[in-house]
C-alpha positions as CSV (number, residue, x, y, z in Angstrom):
1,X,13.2,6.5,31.7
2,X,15.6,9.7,31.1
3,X,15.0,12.6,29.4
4,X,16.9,15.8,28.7
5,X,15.2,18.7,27.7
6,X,16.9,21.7,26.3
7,X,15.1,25.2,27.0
8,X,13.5,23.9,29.5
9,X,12.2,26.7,32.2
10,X,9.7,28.3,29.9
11,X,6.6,28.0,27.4
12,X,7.1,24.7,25.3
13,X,10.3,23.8,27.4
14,X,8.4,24.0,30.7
15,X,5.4,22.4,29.4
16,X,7.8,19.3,28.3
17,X,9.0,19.0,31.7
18,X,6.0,19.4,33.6
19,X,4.5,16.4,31.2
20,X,7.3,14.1,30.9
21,X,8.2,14.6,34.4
22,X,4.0,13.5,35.5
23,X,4.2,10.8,33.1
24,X,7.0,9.1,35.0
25,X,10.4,10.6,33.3
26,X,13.7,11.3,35.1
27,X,13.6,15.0,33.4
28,X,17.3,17.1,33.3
29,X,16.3,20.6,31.8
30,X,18.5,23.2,30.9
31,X,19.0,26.6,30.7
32,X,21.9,29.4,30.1
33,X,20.4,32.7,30.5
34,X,17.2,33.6,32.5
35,X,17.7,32.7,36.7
36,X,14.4,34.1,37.1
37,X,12.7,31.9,35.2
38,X,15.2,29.0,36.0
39,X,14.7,29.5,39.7
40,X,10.7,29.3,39.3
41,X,10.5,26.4,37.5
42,X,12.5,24.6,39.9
43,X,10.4,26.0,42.7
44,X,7.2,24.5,41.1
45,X,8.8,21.1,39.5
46,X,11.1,20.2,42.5
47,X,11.8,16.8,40.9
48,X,13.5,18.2,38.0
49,X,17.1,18.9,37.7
50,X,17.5,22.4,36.1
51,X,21.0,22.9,35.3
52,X,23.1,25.4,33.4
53,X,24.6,24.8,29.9
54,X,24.9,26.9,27.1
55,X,23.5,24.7,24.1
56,X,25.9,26.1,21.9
57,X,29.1,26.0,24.2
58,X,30.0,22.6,23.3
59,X,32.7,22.0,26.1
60,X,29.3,22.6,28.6
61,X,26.5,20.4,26.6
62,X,29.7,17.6,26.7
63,X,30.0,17.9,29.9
64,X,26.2,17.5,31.6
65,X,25.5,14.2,28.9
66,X,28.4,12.5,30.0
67,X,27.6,13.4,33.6
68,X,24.1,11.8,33.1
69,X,23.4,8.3,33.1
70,X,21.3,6.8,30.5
71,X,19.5,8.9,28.1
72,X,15.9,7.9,26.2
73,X,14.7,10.8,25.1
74,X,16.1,14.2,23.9
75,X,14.0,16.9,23.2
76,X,16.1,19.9,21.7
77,X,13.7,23.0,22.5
78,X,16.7,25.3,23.1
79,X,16.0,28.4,21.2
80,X,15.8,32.1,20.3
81,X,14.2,34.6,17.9
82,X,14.9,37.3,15.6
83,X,12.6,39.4,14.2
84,X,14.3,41.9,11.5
85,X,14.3,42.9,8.3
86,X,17.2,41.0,5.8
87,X,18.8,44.6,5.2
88,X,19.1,45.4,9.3
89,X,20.4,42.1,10.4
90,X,23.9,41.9,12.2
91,X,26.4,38.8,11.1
92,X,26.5,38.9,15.1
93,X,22.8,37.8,15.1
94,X,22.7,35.1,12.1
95,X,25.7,33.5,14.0
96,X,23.7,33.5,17.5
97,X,20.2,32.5,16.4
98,X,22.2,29.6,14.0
99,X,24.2,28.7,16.7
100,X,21.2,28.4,19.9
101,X,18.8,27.1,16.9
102,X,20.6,24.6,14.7
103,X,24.0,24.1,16.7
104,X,22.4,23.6,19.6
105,X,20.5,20.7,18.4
106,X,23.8,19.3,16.9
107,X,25.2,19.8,20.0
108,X,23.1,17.7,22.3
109,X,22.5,15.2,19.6
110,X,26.5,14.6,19.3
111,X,26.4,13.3,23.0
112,X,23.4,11.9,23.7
113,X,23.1,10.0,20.8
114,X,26.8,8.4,21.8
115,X,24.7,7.1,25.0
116,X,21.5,5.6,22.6
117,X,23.3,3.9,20.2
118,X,23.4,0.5,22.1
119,X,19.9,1.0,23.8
120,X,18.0,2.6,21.0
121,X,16.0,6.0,22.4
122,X,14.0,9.1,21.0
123,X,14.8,12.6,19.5
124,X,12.3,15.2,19.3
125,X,13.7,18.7,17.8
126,X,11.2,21.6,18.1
127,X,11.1,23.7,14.4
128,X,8.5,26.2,13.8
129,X,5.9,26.8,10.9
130,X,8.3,29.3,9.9
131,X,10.4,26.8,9.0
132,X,8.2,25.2,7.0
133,X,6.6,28.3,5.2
134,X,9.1,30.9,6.3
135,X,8.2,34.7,7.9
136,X,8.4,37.8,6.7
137,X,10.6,39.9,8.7
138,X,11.8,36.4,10.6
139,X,14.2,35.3,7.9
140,X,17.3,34.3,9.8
141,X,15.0,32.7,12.3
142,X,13.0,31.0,9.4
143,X,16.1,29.6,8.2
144,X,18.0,28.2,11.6
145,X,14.5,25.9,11.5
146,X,14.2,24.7,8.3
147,X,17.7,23.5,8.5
148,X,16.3,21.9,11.8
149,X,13.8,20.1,9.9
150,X,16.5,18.9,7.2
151,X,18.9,17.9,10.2
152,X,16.0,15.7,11.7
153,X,15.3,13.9,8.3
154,X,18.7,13.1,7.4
155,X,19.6,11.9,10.9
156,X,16.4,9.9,10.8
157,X,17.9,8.1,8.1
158,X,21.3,7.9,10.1
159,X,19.8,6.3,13.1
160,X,17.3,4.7,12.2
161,X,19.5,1.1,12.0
162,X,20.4,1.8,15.8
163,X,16.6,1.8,16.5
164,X,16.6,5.8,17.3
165,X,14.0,7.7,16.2
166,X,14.0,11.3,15.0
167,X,11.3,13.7,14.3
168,X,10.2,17.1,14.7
169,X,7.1,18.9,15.7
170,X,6.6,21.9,14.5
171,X,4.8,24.5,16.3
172,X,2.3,27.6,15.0
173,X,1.9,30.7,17.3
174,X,1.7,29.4,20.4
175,X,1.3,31.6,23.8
176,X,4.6,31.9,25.1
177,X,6.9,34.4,26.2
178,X,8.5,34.7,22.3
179,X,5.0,35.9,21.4
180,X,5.3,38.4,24.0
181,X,6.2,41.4,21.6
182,X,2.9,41.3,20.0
183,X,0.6,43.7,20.8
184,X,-3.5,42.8,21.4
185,X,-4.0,43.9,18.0
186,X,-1.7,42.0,16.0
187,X,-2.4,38.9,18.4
188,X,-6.0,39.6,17.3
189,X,-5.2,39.8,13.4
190,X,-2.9,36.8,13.6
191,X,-5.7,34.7,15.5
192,X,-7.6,35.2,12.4
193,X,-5.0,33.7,10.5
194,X,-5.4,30.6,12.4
195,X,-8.3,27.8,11.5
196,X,-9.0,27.3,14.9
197,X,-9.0,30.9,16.0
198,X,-6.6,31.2,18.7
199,X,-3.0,31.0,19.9
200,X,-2.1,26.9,21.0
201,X,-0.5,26.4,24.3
202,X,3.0,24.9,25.3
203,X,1.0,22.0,26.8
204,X,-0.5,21.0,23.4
205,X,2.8,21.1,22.3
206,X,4.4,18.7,25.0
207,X,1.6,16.4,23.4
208,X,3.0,16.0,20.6
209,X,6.6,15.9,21.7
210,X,5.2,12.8,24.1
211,X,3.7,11.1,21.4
212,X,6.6,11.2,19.1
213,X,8.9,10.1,22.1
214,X,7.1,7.5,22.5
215,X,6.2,6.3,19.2
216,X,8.2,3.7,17.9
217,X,8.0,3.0,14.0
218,X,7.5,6.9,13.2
219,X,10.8,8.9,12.4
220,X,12.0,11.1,10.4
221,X,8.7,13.2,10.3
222,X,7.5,16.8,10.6
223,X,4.3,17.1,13.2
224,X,2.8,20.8,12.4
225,X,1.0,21.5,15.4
226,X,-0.3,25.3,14.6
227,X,-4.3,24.7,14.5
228,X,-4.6,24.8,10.9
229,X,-2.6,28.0,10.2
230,X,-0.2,26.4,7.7
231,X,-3.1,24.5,5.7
């Protein structure tokens, strides 16, 4: 079994690979911008291939699907924040955070899905909670996910007859590196927030994303996995 990650060398990305990859999966992982972090995830998961590709470069995402062989399972984790008010956003910055966040997903679904269609296979996109309740200050953001969740139910319906299935999980505040801004009081405050008192973890979201992979008659759905914060 294949499976292409997007966003892969870091919090829910890395979690993805390290799971998929232990539960038996060819895993191809990429990345565009961080070598750091790209260079110590292939130190630690050696049996990964971590390669290069700008999710929203289309010429680039073409070019690494149709180099792969089969593909079973997409997960499109590719993504980036924004956290501004609606009067101090830049056009410069709804274009980028659409583009990683939504067109990115298109992107890798254009090409992979062109390798399912006769096979059947699995796509997992990774929304938020903001895109289910939207944030304050996180509008842009907010919106590049909910239209993530409306791209997952209407491609449900699309290829469903080609036995693909599509769904989305849909994560709460969860200790990664995008949470890094906060400071110990405001990770504090938003804990309380939370039913279960605390931050999840990129492996409880790689859970979730392995479940739905693997799940056959469940698509087109939204899994919230953000212990009881959006109740």
């Amino acid at each position: 079994m294949n499976a292409l990650i997007t966003g892969g060398t870091r919090g829910i990305g890395l979690a993805c690979c390290r799971l998929f990859s232990r539960c038996g999966y060819r895993v191809t992982a990429l990345w565009s911008r961080d070598e750091a972090s790209a260079a110590q995830a292939a130190s630690e998961l050696p049996e990964v291939a971590f390669v290069r590709a700008d999710v929203s470069n289309e010429a680039e995402i073409a070019a690494v699907v149709q180099g792969m062989g089969e593909i079973d399972v997409l997960v499109n984790n590719a993504g980036v924040a924004l956290f501004a008010q609606v009067q101090d956003t830049r056009w410069e910055d709804y274009t980028r955070v659409m583009n990683v966040n939504m067109g990115g997903a298109l992107l890798a679904c254009k090409y992979a899905v062109k390798k399912m269609l006769a096979r059947g296979g699995a796509i997992v996109n990774i929304s938020s909670v903001w895109g289910v309740t939207g944030g304050s200050c996180e509008s842009v953001y907010s919106a590049s996910k909910g239209a993530l969740i409306a791209f997952t139910k209407a491609l449900a319906k699309e290829l469903a007859p080609a036995g693909i299935t599509v769904n989305c999980v849909a994560p709460g505040v969860i200790d990664t590196q995008m949470n890094g801004r906060l400071s110990a009081e405001e990770r504090a405050a938003l804990a309380k927030e939370i039913g279960l008192g605390r931050f999840g973890t990129g492996e409880e979201v790689a859970e979730a994303v392995r479940y739905l992979a693997e799940a056959r008659y469940v698509t087109g759905q939204v899994l919230g996995v953000d212990g009881g914060f959006c109740i």
